[in-house]
C-alpha positions as CSV (number, residue, x, y, z in Angstrom):
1,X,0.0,0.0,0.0
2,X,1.2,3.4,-1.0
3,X,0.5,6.8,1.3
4,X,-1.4,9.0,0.0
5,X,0.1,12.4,0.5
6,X,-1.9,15.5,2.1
7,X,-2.2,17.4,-1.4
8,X,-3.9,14.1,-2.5
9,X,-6.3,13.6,0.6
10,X,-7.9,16.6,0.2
11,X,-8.1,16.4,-3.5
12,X,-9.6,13.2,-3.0
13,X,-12.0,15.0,-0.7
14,X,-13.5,17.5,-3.1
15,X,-16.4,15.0,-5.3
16,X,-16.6,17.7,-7.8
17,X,-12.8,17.7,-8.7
18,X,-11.3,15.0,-11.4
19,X,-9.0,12.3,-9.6
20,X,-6.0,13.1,-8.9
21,X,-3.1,12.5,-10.9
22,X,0.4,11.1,-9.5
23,X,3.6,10.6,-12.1
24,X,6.0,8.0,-11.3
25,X,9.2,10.2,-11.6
26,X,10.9,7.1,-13.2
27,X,8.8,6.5,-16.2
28,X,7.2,9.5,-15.9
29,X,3.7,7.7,-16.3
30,X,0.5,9.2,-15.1
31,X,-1.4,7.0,-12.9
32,X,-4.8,8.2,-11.5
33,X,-6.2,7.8,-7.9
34,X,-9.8,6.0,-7.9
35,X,-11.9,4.4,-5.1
36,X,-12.2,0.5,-5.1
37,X,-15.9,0.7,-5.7
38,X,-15.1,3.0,-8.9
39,X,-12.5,0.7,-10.0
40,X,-14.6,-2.6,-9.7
41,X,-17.4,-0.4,-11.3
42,X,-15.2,0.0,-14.3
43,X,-13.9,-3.0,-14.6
44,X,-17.3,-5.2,-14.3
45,X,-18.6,-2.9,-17.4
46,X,-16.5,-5.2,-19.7
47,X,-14.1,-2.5,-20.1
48,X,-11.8,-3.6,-23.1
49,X,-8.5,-2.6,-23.2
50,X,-7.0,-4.7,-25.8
51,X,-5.5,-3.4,-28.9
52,X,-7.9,-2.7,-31.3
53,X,-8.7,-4.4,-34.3
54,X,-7.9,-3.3,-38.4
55,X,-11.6,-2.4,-38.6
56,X,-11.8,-0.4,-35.6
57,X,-9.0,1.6,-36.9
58,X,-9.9,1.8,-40.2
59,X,-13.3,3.4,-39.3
60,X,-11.4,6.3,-36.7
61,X,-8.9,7.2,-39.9
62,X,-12.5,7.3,-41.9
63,X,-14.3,9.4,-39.3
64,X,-11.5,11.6,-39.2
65,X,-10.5,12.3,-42.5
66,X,-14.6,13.4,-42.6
67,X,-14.6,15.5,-40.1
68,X,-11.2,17.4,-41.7
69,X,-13.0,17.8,-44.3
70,X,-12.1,14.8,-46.7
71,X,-15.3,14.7,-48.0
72,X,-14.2,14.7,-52.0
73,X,-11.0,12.1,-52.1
74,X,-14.0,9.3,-53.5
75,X,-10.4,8.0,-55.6
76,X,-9.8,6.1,-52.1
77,X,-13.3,4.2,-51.5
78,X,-12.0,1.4,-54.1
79,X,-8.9,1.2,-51.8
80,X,-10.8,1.3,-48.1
81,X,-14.4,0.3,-47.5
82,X,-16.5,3.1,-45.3
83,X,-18.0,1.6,-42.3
């Protein structure tokens, strides 16, 4: 178990805040503080973390070249099927 430190207490304290944030100063990876119950909570909503698949990425790089503005390159649908 790791301490939290005062700072962190009372930023824990305020509901209406975000969670607090603590780096590792090693990795300098952000971690971020949550209750147990929070944590189960997420967990038990089949929260999916694994990498995702060619279609999933496909349709982001789709959504996002429409909402650049990427409406016209139509040379491209023979190439990539829209979702």
């Amino acid at each position: 178990m790791i301490e939290l430190t005062e700072q962190q207490i009372l930023a824990l304290g305020n509901p209406e805040a975000p969670p607090p944030q603590v780096v590792n100063p090693r990795t300098n990876e952000t971690f971020v503080l949550l209750r147990a119950d929070e944590y189960q909570r997420l967990k038990e909503n089949e929260y999916d973390d694994s990498p995702w698949s060619r279609e999933e990425l496909l349709t982001l790089a789709w959504e996002a070249g429409k909402q650049s503005g990427w409406d016209d390159m139509d040379e491209y649908d023979d190439i990539v099927e829209k979702p």
